[in-house]
N, C-alpha and C positions, 0 to 999 in steps of 0.2 A: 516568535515564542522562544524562551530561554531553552538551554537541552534538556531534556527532560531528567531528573534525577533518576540515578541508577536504584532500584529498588530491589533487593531479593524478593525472590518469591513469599517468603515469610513475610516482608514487609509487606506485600501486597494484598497477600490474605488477613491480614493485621486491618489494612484502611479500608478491608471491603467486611470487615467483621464474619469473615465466613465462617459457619462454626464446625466443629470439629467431624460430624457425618459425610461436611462436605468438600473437606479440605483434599484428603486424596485422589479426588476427582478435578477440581480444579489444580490441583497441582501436576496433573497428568497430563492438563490443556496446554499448559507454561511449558509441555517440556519441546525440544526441537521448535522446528520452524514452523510460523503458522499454517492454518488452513486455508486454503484457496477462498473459503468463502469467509475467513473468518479477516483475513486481507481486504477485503472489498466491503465487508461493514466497519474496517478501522479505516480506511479511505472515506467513509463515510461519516463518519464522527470529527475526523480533523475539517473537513472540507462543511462543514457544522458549526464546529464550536463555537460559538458565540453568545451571550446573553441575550443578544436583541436578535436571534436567530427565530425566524416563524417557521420555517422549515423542517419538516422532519427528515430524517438519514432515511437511503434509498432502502428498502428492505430485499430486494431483489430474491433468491431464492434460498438467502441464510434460514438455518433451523436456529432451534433453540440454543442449541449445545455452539455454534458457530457464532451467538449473539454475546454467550457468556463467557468464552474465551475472548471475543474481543474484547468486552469488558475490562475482564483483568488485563490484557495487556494494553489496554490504552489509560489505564490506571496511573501510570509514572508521568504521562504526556497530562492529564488532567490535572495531576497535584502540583506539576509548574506551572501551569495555567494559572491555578488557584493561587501558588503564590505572586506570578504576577500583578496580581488582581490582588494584590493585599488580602486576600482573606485566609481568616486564621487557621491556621490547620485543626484545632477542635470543632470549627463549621466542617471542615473538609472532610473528616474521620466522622460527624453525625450523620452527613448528608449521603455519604457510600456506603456507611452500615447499612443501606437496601437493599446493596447488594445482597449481602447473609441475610438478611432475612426474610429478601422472598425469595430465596433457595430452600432457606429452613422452611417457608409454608407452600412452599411446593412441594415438599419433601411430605409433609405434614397429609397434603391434599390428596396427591397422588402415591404416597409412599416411595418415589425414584429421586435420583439426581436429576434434576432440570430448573425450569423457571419458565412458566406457559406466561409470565406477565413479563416476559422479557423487552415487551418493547416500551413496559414505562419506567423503564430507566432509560431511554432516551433522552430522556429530559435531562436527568441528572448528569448525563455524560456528553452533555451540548452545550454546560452552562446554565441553563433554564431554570435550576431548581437547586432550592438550600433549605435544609434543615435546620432552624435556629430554634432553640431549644424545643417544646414538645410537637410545632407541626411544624411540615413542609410550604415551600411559598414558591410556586411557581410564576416567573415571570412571561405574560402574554400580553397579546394583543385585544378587546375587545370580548363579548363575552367568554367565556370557555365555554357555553354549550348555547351555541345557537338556539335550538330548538327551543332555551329558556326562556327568550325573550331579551331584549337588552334594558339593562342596567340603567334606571333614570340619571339625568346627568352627564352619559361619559358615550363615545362612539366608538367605533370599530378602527381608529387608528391610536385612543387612549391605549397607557400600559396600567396592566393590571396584576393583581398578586392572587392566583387562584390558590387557594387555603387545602393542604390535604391531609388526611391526618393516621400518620402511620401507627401500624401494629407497635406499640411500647410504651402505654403507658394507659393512664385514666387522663379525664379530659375534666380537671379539677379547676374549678374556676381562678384560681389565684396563676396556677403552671400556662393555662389558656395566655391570661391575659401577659404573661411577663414574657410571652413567645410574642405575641402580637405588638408587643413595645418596641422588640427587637426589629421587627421586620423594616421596618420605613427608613429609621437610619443605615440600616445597613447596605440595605439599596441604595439609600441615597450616597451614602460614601464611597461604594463599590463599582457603580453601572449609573454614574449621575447621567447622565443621557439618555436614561429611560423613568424617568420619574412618577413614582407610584404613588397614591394618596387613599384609592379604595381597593379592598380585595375583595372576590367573588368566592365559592362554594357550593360546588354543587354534590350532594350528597343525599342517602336513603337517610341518615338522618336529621335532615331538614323537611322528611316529610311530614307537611301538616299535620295525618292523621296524629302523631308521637304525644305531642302535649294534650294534655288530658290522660291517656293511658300510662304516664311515669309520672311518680312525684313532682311536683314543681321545683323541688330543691335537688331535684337530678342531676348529674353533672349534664348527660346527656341535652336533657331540656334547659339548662341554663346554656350550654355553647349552642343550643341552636337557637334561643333568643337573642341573641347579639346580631344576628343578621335580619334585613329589613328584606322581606320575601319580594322576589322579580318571577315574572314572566310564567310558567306555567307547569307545575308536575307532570312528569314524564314517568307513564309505567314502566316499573321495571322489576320483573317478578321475583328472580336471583337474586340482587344483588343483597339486599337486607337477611338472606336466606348465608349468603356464600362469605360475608364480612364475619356473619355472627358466629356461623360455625366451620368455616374455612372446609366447605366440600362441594365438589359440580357435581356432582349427582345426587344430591338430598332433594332434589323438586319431588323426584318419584319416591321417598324412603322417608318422608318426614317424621312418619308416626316412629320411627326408632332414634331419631333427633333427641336431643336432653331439653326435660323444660327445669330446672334446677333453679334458674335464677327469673328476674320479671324480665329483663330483656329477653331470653330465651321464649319467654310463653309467649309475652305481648308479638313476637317475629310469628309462632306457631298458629296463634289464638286468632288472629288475622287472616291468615292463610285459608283456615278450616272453617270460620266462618264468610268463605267464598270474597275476600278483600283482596286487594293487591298491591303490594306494597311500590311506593315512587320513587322518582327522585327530583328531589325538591334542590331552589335555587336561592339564594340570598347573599347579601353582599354588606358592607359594613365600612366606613370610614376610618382610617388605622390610625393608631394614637401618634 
């Protein structure tokens, strides 16, 4: 790998989009020498990096706060990497804006500095995952959820594009589809020795029960028709609970939950009449 470019600290907080609640705090990570544990999870991302890496970094007894100072500081070693790898630094600056914003809905969740989903940015910082315009595309091995079932057509040594779709936007059929244009060439240009042709998804909004309860011209039920449904719903009673209204403790506080909008009810309205929401699985041929 090239040296890694020298970043200030601005600059860094700049490519991880961290926004301003949380910039005093990660800037306080940056200062002096690392931490002992925070050493041994960037040991663990170099000895990582890879696209075609199935591995995940050791997690040993790093906390949260020790996952996202590595973070930022493995940030300058990651953007040589990326330009390595030819890819353009507006992928590179969409694809670590995760960083800021699941600080920001941690912040949001728990009201503190942290990041309790700190370790799905592992992905992003091993290579694994890019943001190309509205979703993320994770490159894997085989289903991403076992317990789905597998994918007609494709095994467990196939490369796959698991589809995720982050907090930023609506999921407008025209933005969907001109992200998923994106995906195939860019892998193919980037990581041609892992060649992708289907992506997978697994998500509460893929759960069967959704269409019929939202308009058919939902965006919602329009992106979850594009995929051809695998293997088998998997309960899962939080998560359609914790996406919609970004809180762990609403299972027991529902009734003070907002039903303001029809996603809001149709999440509630299921609950109360003793349902339980899943997580459904579907996959789709990329253009």
């Amino acid at each position: 790998m090239m040296d890694a470019p020298l970043l200030t600290t601005e600059q860094i907080l700049t490519y991880l989009a961290v926004g301003a609640a949380d910039r005093g705090a990660c800037t306080q990570l940056l200062e002096g020498p690392p931490s002992s544990a925070a050493v041994e999870v960037l040991a663990a991302l170099r000895g990582n990096l890879s696209a075609g890496s199935a591995e995940t970094p050791v997690r040993a007894q790093a906390g949260e706060t020790a996952w996202i100072e590595a973070y930022l500081r493995f940030t300058p070693e990651l953007v040589s990497w990326h330009n390595e790898c030819g890819i353009a630094d507006e992928i590179t600056r969409a694809t670590l804006a995760d960083v800021g914003r699941n600080l920001e809905i941690n912040r949001r969740v728990h009201g503190r500095f942290g990041m309790d989903t700190h370790t799905w940015l592992i992905h992003h910082f091993t290579g694994r995952l890019y943001q190309l315009g509205r979703l993320q595309y994770l490159l894997h091995r085989g289903p991403e959820a076992a317990a789905g079932g597998g994918i007609p057509g494709t095994g467990p040594c196939d490369w796959l594009l698991g589809i995720h779709i982050p907090e930023s936007g609506g999921l407008g059929p025209e933005t969907v589809q001109a992200s998923l244009e994106l995906a195939r060439p860019f892998f193919s240009r980037h990581f041609p020795d892992h060649p992708v042709r289907i992506a997978d998804c697994a998500s509460w909004l893929l759960d069967p029960y959704i269409p019929g309860r939202l308009p058919p011209d939902s965006n919602i039920v329009r992106f979850a028709s594009r995929f051809t449904p695998y293997g088998h719903p998997l309960d899962t009673p939080t998560d359609a609970v914790y996406f919609t209204f970004r809180t762990r403790s609403s299972m027991t506080k529902l009734a003070s939950l907002p039903r303001r909008t029809s996603l809001q009810r149709m999440v509630l309205e299921r609950i109360d009449d003793g349902g339980c929401w899943q997580l459904g699985f579907g996959y789709l041929t990329l253009p």
